[in-house]
N, C-alpha and C positions, 0 to 999 in steps of 0.2 A: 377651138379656143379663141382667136382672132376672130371668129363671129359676135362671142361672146363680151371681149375688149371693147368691140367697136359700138353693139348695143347699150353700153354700159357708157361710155363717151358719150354718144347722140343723145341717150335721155340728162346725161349732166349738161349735156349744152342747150335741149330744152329749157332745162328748170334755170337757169342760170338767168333767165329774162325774168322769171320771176321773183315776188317777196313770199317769203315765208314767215309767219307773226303764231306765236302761241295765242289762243285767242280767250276772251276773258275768263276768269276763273279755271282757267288748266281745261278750258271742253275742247282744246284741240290744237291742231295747227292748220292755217286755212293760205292758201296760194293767192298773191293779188298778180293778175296779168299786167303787165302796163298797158297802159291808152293808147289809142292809136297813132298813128303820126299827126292826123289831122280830125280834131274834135269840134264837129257844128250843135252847138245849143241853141236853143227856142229863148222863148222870154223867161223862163226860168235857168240856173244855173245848175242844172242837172245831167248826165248823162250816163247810162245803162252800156254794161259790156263785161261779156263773161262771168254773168251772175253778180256783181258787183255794181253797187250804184260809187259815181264818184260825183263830187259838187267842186265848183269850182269860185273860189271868192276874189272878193276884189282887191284884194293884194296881193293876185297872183299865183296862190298856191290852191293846189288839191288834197281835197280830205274822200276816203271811200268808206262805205259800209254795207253788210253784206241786206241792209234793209235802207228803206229811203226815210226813216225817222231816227238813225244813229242806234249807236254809239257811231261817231265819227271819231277815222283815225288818221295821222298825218302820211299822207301818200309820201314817197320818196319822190324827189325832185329827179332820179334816173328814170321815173315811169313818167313824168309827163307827157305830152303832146308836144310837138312840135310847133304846133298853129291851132290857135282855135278860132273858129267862126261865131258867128250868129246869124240863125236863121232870121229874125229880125229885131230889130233894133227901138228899145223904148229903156225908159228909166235909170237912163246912163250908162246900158249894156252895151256894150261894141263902141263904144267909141274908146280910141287911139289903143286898144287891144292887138296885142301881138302883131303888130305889122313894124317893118323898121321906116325911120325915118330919118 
């Protein structure tokens, strides 16, 4: 019985990092992992993990989708990243981004 307690814990503390969203038109319910601590994007504002694309705009927030053409939806501000980088730097990307000053 106390095996079975403690199985039933662990997987609620699993799911407990992630979202759970009914997804359009009632086809389901779908899990969005959060991002990692530390997110490095290239010259686009994109990033792939866990089946999930998320884009990242320039007011700060993330939107994910389960295709890299949308529908796009508003990520929860608990799944952010901690940091995000840029692999390199053009078109006003990386500059004064996430660092304190």
């Amino acid at each position: 019985m106390s095996k079975h307690v403690l199985t039933v814990l662990f997987g609620a503390c699993l799911l407990s990092g992630c979202l759970m969203y009914a997804g359009p038109e009632g086809s389901g319910v779908a899990v969005v992992p959060p991002l990692p601590a530390i997110v490095e994007l290239d010259l686009e504002p994109y990033f792939f993990h866990s089946g999930y694309y998320y884009h990242y705009q320039d007011d700060h927030n993330w939107s994910y989708s389960q295709s890299r053409g949308g529908p796009w939806k508003k990520l929860p501000p608990g799944h952010y990243p901690k940091e995000v980088k840029w692999k390199k730097k053009g078109k006003g990307h990386g500059h004064g981004h996430d660092h304190d000053d």
